[in-house]
LOTITOR-289037 format. One record per residue: residue in one letter; x, y, z of N, C-alpha, C in turn; residue number from 0. Coordinates in steps of 0.1 Angstrom, whole numbers. Example, Ala and Ser with C-alpha at 12.3 -4.5 7.8 and 13.67 -1.06 7.14 Angstrom:
residues 2
A	132	-57	78	123	-45	78	132	-33	78	0
S	128	-22	71	137	-11	71	129	0	79	1
This chain:
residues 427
X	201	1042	333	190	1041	342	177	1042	334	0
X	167	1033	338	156	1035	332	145	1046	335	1
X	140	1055	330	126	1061	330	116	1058	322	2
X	107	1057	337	90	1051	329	83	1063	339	3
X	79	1066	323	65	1079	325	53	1074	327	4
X	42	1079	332	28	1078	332	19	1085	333	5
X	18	1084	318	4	1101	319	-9	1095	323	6
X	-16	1103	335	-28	1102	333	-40	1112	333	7
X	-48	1115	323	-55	1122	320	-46	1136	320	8
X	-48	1145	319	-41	1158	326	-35	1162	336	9
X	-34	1151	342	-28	1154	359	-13	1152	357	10
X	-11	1142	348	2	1140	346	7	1136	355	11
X	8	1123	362	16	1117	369	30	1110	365	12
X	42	1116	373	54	1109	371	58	1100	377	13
X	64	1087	370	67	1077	383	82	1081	377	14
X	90	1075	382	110	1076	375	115	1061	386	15
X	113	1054	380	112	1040	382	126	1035	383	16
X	129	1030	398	141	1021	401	150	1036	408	17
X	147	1043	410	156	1057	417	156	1057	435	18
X	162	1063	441	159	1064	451	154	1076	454	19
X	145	1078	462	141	1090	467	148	1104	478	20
X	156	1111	472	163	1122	479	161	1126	487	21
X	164	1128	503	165	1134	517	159	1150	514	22
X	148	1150	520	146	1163	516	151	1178	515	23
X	167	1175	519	174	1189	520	182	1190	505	24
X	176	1182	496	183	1185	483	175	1198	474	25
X	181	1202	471	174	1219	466	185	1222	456	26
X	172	1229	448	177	1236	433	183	1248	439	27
X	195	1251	427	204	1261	434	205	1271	421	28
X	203	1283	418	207	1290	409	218	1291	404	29
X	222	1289	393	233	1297	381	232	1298	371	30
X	242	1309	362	241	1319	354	250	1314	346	31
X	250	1317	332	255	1316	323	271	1326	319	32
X	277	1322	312	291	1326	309	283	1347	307	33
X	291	1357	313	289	1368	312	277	1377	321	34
X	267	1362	327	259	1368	339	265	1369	356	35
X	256	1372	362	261	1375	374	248	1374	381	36
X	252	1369	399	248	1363	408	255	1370	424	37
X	249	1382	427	255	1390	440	245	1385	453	38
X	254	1380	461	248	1379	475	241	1388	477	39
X	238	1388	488	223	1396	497	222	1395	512	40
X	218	1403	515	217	1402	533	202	1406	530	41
X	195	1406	544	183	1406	543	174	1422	552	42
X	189	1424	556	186	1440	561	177	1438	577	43
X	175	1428	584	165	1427	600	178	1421	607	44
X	187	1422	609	200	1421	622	212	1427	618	45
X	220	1431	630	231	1429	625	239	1422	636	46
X	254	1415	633	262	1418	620	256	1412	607	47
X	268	1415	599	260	1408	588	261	1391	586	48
X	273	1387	593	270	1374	589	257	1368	594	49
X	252	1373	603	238	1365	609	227	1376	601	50
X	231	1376	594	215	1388	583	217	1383	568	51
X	229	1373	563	231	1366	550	215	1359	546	52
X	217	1361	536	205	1352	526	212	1340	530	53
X	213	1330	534	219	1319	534	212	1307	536	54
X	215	1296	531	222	1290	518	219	1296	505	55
X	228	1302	496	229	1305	482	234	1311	476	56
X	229	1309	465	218	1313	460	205	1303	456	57
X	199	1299	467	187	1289	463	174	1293	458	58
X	167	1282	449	155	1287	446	145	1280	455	59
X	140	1289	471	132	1284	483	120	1292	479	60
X	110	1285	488	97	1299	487	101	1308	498	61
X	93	1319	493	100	1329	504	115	1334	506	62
X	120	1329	496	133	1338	494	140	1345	489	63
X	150	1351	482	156	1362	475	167	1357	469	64
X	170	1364	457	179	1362	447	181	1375	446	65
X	196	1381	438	196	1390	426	204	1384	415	66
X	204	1392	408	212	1387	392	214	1401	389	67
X	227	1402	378	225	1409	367	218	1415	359	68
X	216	1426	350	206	1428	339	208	1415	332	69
X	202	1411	322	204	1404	315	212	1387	311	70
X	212	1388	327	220	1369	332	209	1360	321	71
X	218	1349	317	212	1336	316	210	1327	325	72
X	200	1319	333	192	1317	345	191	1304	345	73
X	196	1298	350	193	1283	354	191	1278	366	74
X	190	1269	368	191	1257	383	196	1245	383	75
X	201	1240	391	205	1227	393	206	1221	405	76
X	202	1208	408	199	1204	423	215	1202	430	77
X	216	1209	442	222	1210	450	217	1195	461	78
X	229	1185	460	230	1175	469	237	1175	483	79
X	231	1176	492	234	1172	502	247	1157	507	80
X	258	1160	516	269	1148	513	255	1134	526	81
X	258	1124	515	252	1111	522	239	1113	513	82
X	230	1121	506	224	1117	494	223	1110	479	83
X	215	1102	474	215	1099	461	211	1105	454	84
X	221	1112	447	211	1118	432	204	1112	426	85
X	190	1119	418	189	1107	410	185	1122	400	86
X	173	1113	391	167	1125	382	162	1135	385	87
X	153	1144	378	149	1155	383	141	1164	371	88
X	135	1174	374	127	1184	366	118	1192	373	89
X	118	1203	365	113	1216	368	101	1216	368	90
X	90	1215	376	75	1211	370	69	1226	362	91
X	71	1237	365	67	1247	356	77	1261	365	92
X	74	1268	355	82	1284	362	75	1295	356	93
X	77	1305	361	75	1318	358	80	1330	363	94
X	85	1341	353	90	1354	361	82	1359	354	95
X	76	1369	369	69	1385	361	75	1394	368	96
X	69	1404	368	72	1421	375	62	1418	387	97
X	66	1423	399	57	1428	412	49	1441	408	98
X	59	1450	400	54	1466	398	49	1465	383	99
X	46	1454	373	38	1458	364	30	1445	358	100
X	26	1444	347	16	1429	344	22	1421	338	101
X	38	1425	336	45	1421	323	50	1405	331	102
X	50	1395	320	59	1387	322	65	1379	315	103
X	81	1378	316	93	1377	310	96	1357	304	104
X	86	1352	315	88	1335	306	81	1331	317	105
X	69	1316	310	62	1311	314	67	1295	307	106
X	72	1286	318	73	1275	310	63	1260	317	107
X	58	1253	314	47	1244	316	55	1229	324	108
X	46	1218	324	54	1204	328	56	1199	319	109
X	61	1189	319	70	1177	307	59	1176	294	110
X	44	1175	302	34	1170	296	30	1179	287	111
X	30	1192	297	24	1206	287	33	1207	278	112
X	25	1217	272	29	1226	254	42	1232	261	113
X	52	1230	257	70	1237	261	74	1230	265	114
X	69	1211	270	71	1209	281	89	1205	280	115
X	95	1203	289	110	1200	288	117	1190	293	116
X	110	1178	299	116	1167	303	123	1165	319	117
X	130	1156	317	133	1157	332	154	1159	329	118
X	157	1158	339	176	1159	336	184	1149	348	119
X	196	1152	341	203	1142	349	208	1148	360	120
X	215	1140	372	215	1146	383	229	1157	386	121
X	235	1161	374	243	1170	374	245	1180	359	122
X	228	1175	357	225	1186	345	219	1198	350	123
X	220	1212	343	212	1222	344	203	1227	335	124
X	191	1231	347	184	1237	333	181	1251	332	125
X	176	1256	315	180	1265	318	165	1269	315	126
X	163	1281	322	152	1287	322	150	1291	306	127
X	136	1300	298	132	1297	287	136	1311	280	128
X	141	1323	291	146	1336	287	152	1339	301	129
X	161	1352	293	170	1359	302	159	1367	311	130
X	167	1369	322	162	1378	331	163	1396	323	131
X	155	1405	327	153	1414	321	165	1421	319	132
X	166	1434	306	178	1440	304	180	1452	313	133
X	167	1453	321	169	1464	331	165	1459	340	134
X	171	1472	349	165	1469	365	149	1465	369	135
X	148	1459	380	138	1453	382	139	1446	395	136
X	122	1442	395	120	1439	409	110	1427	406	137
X	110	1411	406	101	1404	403	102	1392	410	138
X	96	1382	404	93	1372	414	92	1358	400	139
X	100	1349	410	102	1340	404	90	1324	408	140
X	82	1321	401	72	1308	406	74	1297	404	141
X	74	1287	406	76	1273	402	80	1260	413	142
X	85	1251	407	91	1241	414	96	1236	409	143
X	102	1224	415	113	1207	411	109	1198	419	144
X	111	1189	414	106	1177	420	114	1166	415	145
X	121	1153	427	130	1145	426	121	1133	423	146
X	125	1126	416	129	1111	422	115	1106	423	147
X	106	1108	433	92	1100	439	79	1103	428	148
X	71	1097	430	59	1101	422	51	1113	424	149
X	50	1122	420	45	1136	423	36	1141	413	150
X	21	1143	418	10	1147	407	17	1165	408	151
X	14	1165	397	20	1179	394	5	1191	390	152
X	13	1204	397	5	1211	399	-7	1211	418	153
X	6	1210	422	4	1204	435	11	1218	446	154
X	6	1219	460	11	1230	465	22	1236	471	155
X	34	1228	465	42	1227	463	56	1239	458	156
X	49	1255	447	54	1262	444	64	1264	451	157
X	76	1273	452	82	1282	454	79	1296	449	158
X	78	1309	453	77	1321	453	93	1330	457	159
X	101	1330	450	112	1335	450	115	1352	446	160
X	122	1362	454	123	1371	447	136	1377	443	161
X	127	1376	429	141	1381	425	143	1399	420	162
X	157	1403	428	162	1415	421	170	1421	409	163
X	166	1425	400	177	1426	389	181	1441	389	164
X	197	1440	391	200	1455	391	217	1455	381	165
X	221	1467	378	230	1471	367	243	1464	372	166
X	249	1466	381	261	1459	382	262	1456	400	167
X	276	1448	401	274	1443	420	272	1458	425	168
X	266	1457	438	261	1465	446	276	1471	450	169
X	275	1482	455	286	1489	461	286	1493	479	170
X	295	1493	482	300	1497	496	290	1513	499	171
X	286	1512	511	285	1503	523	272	1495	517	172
X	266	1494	505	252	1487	506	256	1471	495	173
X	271	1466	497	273	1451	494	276	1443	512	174
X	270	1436	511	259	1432	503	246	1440	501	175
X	238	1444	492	227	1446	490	214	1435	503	176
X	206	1449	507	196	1445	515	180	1439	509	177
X	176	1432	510	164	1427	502	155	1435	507	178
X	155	1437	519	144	1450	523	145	1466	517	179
X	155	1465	512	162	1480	507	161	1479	494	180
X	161	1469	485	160	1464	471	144	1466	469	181
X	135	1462	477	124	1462	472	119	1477	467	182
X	126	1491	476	124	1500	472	136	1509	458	183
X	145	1502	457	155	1511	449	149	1509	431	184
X	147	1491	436	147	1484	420	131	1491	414	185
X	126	1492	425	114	1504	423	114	1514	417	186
X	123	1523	426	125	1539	422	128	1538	409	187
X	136	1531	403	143	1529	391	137	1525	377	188
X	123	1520	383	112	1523	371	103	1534	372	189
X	107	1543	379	102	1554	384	96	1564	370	190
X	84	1566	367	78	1569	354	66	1580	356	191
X	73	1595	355	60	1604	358	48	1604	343	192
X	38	1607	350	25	1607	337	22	1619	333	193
X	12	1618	324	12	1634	321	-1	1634	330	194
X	-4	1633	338	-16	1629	347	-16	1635	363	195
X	5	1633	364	0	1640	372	1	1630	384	196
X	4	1616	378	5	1602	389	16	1596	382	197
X	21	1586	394	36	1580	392	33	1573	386	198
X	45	1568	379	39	1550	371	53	1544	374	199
X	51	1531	372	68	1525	381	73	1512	370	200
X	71	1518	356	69	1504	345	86	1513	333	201
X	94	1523	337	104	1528	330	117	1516	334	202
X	122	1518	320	130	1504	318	147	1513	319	203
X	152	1511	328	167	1514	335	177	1508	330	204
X	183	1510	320	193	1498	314	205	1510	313	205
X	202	1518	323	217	1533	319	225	1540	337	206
X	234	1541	336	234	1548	348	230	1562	351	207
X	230	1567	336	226	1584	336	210	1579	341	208
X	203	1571	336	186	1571	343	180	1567	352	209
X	192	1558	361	191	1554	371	192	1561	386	210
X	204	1570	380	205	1583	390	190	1592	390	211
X	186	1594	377	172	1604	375	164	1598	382	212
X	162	1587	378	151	1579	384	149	1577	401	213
X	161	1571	404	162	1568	418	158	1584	426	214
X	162	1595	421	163	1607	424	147	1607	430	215
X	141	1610	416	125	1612	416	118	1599	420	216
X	118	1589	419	110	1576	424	115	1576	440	217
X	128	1577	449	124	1584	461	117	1596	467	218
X	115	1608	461	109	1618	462	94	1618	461	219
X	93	1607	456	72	1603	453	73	1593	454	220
X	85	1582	470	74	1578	474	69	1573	483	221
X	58	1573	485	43	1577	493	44	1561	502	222
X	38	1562	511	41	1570	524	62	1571	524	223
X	66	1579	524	81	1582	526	86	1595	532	224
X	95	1600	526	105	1612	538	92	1623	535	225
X	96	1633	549	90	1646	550	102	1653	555	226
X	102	1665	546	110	1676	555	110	1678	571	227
X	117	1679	577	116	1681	590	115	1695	597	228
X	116	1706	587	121	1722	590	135	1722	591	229
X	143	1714	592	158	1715	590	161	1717	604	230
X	158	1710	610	161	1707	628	174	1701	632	231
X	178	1690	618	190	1688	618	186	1673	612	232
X	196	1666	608	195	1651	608	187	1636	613	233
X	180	1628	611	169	1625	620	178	1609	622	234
X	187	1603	610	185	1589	610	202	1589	608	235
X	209	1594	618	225	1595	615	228	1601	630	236
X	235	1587	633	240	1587	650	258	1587	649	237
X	268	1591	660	281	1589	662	278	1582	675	238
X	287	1565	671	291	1558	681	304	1559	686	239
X	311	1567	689	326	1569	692	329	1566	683	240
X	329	1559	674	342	1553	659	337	1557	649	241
X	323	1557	643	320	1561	631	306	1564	628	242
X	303	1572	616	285	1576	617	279	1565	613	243
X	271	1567	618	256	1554	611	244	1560	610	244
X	241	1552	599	227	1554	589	214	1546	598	245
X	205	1548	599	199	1541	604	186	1536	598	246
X	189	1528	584	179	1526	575	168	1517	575	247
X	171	1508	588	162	1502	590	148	1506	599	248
X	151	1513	604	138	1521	612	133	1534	601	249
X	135	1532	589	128	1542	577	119	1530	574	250
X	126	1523	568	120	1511	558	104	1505	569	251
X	114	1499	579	101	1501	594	89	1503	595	252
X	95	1520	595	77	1529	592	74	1529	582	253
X	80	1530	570	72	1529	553	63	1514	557	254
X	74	1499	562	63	1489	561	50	1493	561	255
X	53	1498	576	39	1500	585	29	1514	575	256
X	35	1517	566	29	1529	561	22	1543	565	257
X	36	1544	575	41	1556	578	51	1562	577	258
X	50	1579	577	63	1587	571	73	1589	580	259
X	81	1593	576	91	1597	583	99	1610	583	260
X	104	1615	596	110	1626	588	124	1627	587	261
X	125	1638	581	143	1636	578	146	1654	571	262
X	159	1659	572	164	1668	560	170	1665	554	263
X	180	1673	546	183	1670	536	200	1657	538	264
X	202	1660	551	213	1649	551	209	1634	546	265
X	198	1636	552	191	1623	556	184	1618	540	266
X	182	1630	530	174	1623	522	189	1621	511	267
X	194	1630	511	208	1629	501	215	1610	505	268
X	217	1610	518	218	1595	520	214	1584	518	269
X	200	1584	518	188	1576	512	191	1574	496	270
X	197	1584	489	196	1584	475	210	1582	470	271
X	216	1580	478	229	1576	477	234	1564	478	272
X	225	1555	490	221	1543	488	220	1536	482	273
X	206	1544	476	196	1533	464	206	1531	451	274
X	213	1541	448	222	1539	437	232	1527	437	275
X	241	1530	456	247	1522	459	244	1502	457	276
X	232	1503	457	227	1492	461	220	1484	443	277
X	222	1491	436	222	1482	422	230	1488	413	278
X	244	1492	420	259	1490	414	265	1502	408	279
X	259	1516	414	267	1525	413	273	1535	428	280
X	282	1539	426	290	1543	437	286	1561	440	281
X	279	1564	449	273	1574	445	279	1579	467	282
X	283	1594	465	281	1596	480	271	1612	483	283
X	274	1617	494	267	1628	496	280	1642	495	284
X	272	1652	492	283	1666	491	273	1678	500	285
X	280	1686	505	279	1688	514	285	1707	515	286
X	272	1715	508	279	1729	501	274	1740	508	287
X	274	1751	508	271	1760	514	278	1778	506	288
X	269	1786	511	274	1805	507	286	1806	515	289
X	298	1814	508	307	1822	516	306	1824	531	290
X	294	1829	530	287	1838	540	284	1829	555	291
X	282	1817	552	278	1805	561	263	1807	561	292
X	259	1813	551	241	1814	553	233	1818	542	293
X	221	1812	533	219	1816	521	200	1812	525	294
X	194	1823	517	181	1820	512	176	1812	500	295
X	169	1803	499	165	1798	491	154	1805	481	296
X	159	1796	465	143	1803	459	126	1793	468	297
X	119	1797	460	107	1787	466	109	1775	457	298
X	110	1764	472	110	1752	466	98	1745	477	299
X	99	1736	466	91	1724	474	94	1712	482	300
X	93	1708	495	102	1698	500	94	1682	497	301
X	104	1680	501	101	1665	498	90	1665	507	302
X	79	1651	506	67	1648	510	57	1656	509	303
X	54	1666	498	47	1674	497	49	1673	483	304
X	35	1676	476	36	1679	461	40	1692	456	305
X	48	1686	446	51	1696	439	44	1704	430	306
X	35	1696	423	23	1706	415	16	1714	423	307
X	21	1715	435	8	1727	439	13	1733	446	308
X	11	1751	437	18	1759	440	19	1765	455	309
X	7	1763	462	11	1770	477	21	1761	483	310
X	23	1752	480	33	1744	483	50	1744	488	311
X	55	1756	480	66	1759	476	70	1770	487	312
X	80	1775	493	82	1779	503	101	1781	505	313
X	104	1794	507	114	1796	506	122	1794	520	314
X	135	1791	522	144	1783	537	152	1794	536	315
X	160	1794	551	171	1803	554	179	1792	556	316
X	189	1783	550	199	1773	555	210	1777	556	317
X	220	1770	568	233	1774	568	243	1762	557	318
X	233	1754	555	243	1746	541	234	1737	534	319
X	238	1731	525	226	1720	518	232	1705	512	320
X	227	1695	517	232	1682	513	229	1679	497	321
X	237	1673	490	231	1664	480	237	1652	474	322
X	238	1648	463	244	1635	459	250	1637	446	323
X	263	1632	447	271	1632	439	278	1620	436	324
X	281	1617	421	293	1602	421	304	1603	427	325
X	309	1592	433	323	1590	438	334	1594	429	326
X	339	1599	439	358	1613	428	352	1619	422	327
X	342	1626	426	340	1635	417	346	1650	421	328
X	353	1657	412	360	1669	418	351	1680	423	329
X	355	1688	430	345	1700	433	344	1713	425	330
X	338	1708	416	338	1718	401	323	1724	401	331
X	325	1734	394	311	1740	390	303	1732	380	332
X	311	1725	371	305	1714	361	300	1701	366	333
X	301	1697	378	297	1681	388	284	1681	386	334
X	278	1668	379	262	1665	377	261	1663	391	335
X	250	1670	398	245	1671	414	230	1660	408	336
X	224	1658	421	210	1654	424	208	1658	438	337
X	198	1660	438	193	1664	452	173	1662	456	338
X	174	1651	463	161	1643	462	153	1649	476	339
X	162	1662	482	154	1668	494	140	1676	494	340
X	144	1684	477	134	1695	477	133	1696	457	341
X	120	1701	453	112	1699	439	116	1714	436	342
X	120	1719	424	120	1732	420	110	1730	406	343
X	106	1744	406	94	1744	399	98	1749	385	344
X	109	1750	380	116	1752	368	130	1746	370	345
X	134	1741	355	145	1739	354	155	1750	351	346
X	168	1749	344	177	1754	345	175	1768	332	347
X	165	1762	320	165	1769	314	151	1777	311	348
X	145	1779	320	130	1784	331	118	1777	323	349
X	121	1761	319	108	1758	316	101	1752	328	350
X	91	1748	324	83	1741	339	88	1729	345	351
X	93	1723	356	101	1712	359	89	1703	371	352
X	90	1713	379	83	1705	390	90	1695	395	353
X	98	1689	401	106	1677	403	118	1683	409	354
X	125	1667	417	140	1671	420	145	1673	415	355
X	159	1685	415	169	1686	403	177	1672	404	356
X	180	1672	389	185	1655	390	190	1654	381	357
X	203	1654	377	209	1653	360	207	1644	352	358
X	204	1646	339	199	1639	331	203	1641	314	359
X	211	1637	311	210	1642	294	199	1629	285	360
X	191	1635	275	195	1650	266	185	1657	272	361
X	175	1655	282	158	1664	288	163	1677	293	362
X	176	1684	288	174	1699	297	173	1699	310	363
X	176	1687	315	179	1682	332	196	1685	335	364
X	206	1697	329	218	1696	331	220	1704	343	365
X	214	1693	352	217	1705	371	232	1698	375	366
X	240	1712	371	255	1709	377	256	1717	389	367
X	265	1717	397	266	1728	410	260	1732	410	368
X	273	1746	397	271	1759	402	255	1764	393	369
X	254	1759	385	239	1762	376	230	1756	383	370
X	231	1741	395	221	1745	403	218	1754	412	371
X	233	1758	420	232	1767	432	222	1777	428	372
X	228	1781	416	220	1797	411	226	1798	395	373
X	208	1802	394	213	1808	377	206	1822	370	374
X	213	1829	366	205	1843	363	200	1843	352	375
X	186	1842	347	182	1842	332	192	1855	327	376
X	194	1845	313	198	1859	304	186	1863	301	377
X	194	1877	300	187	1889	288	176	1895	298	378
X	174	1888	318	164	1894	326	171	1906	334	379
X	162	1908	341	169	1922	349	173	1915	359	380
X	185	1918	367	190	1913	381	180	1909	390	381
X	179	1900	396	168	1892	406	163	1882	401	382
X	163	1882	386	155	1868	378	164	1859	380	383
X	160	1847	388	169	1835	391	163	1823	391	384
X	170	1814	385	167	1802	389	178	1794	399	385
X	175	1778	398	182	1775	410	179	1769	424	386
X	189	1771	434	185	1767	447	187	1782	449	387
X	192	1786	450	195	1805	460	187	1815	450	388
X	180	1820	459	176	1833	458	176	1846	461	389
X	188	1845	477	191	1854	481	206	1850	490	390
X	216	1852	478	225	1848	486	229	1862	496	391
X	234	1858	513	235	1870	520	251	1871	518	392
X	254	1864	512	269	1875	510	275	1878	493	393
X	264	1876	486	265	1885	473	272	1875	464	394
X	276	1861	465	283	1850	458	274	1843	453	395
X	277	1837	440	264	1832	435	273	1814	432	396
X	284	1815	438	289	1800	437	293	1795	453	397
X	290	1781	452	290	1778	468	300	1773	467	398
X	306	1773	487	318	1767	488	315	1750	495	399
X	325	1746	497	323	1729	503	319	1736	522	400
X	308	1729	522	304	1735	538	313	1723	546	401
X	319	1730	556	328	1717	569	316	1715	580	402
X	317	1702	585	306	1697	594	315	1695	608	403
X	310	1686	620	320	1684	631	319	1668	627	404
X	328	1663	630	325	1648	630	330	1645	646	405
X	322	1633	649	326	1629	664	342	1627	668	406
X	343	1631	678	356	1637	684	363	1647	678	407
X	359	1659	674	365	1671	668	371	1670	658	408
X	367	1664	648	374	1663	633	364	1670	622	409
X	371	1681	613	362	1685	606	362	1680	593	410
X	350	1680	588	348	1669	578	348	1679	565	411
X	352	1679	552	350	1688	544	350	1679	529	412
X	352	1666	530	350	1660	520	337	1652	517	413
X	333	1645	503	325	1641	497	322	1628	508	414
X	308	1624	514	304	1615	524	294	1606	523	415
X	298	1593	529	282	1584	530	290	1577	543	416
X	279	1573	551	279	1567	564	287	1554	563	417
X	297	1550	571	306	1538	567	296	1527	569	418
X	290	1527	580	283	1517	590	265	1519	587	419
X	258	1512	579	244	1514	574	238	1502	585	420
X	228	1509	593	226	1498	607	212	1495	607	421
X	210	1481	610	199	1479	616	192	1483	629	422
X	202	1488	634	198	1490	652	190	1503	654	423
X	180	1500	663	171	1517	665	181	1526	664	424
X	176	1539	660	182	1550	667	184	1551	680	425
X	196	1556	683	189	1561	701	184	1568	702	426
C-alpha cells in the first residue's frame, strides 16, 4: 500500500492515501510485553459486578481506567471491529505523568516532531517510549491515534486515561480492583511524612514490607477521612442473613464530597486491609483482646486527629481491639500487626513515633502482637510501658484472640475481612 505524507508548516497534516476510512468504533487497545501484566477493574458505583466492569478492555478511551503491573512494557494496538477495514494508523503523541507529583515517566511527539515514530501497520503494535513505573502509582495516560483520514494533529481529540500501577493482581474480595478505591490506596502508598510536620505523597513502593507501612500511615493522614467514633461499635459493616458487608462505597462518597466519616477500629482495620488487598497483597483483620474481656489503654491518638499534638492523646477502656494482619498468619506473639485506628506517641523502643504502629524493617517499627499489646521498658520501675495497654484489668500483659457474634449465632474467633465489599447504602 502506498503512503503519501504532507507536511505543512507545523501543523503537520497527514493524508495516508488510497485507505479506507475506519467505522468509528475501532480503538486502541492496551498490551504488555512478555513478563508485564494487565488486571481488570470494576469501577466501584453498582453492583453486581458484572454491570460495574471497566468494559471494553483494556482500552485506551478518555475518561477511562487501566492498571498494569510495576514495571509492564506498554503498548497499543487498534482493536477492529468485525465488518471494518483496517488500514494504517499512529499514535499522534502520548504522555504519562503522576496525578500526585510533577514527575513524568515518557513524553513522545507526532511523526513530524523530534521522537517522532511514524505510522504502523494494521496489526502492528506500538510500543510506548518507557516502562510504566517500578512502583506503585497513580497516573494518567494523554494522547491519541488516529486512522486512516486526514487529521491536523494536535487537535481536541486527546484521550485522558487513568492509569493504576500497583505490585501484583489485586486480591479477594477487592479483584477486581475498584478505580474509585485505587485512586486512594495507589496514593496511600506514596505516602511520605516530612520533617515539617506535612504529608508528602512522592515515596516510591516497589516492596511489600513498605506498602503495608505506607498504606497504614497514608490512610491515617488522610484528610478529609475516618474519625474515631468513641467506639460505639462498627459504622460501615452490615449482616444480610448470609454474610457481612463492607460498605465502601458510602466512605469514598463522603471523602468525594469532602467529608469525614466515622468509624472504629473494625472499620478502620478493614479499610487498610483493603488498600493492601487492592494492589496485590492479601492482608485481613485480627481481632484481640485481655483475658479479662476488658483492658485500658496507654494514651493514644485516634485516627482523624493529629498526632503531634499532645492534648490530643487520650486513653480508652475497650473490650477488644481490631487490626491487620497478613493472610495465615499464626497467632503468635511474633505476627507483624498494623493498626491504622489509633497514633502512639513512641515506638517500641521509647523513641518518639507519633504514627500508627505499622511494621516495618530496618526503622525500629518492629510492632509485633505481643510488643505491641504491651511493652515494659527495661531497666524502668513497674508502670513504665509502652504499647497499646496500660492498664491491663486482669494483670496479663499478652492478649488473647477476642470471639465476636456473627449473624445467626456463630462465633467468630478467626482472622477476618468482609466476603461481600458493597456498593449499596448502609441501612
Amino acid at each position: 500500500m502506498r503512503k503519501l505524507f504532507v507536511l505543512v508548516n507545523a501543523a503537520a497534516v497527514l493524508v495516508l492515501a488510497g485507505l479506507v476510512t475506519p467505522a468509528a468504533t475501532a480503538e486502541p487497545e492496551f498490551v504488555v510485553d512478555v513478563g508485564g501484566a494487565i488486571y481488570p477493574l470494576r469501577w466501584g458505583q453498582v453492583d453486581p459486578v458484572s454491570e460495574d466492569l471497566v468494559a471494553p478492555y483494556p482500552r485506551w478511551r478518555n475518561l477511562w481506567a487501566v492498571c498494569f503491573k510495576v514495571g509492564s512494557r506498554v503498548g497499543v494496538r487498534m482493536h477492529w471491529e468485525p465488518g471494518e477495514t483496517p488500514c494504517a494508523w499512529l499514535v499522534t503523541h502520548s504522555k504519562l505523568q503522576s496525578k500526585l507529583t510533577a514527575q513524568t515517566y515518557w513524553t513522545e511527539g507526532a511523526c513530524d516532531a523530534p521522537g517522532g515514530h511514524g505510522t504502523h501497520e494494521p496489526g502492528e503494535i506500538h510500543w510506548f517510549p518507557a516502562d510504566v513505573p517500578g512502583f506503585v502509582e497513580y497516573a494518567e495516560l494523554i494522547g491519541d491515534v488516529v486512522t486512516c483520514a486526514p487529521i491536523e494533529f494536535g487537535g481536541s481529540t486527546a484521550r485522558t486515561t487513568e492509569v493504576f500501577v500497583v505490585l501484583d493482581e489485586p486480591k479477594a474480595p477487592m479483584d477486581p480492583a475498584w478505580v474509585s478505591f485505587l485512586r486512594y490506596s495507589c496514593k496511600w502508598a506514596r505516602y511520605r511524612p516530612g520533617p515539617d510536620g506535612v504529608s508528602y505523597w512522592d515515596a516510591e513502593t516497589r516492596t511489600e514490607n513498605d506498602a503495608a507501612q505506607r498504606q497504614t500511615l497514608g490512610f491515617f493522614f488522610q484528610r478529609p477521612g475516618m474519625f474515631y467514633n468513641g467506639g460505639v461499635g462498627a459504622e460501615w459493616i452490615s449482616w444480610d442473613g448470609a454474610e457481612y458487608r463492607y460498605h465502601l462505597k458510602d466512605i469514598l462518597d463522603a471523602w468525594a464530597g469532602a467529608s469525614y466519616v466515622p468509624g472504629e477500629c473494625m472499620d478502620a482495620s478493614v479499610v487498610d486491609a483493603l488498600a493492601l488487598c487492592s494492589i496485590g497483597f492479601s492482608y485481613l483483620t485480627r481481632q484481640i483482646r485481655s483475658p479479662a474481656l476488658g483492658f485500658v489503654t496507654y494514651p493514644i491518638c485516634a485516627i482523624g486527629d493529629d498526632p503531634l499534638q499532645d492534648s490530643l492523646y487520650s486513653s480508652w477502656s475497650w473490650a477488644f481491639h481490631s487490626i491487620t494482619v497478613q493472610r495465615d498468619q499464626s497467632f503468635a506473639g511474633s505476627t507483624p500487626v498494623w493498626d491504622a485506628c489509633a497514633a502512639q506517641r513512641e515506638n517500641l523502643i521509647g523513641q518518639g513515633y507519633r504514627n500508627p504502629p505499622a511494621y516495618h524493617q530496618p526503622d525500629h517499627s518492629y510492632w509485633t502482637q505481643n510488643g505491641y499489646w504491651h511493652t515494659h521498658v527495661s531497666g524502668q520501675p513497674e508502670g513504665a510501658h509502652l504499647g497499646l495497654t496500660f492498664d491491663d484489668l486482669h494483670g496479663s500483659w499478652i492478649p488473647v484472640r477476642a470471639e465476636w457474634w456473627m449473624g445467626g449465632g456463630t462465633t467468630m474467633f478467626e482472622d477476618w475481612i468482609p466476603s461481600k465489599v458493597t456498593t449499596d447504602p448502609r441501612p
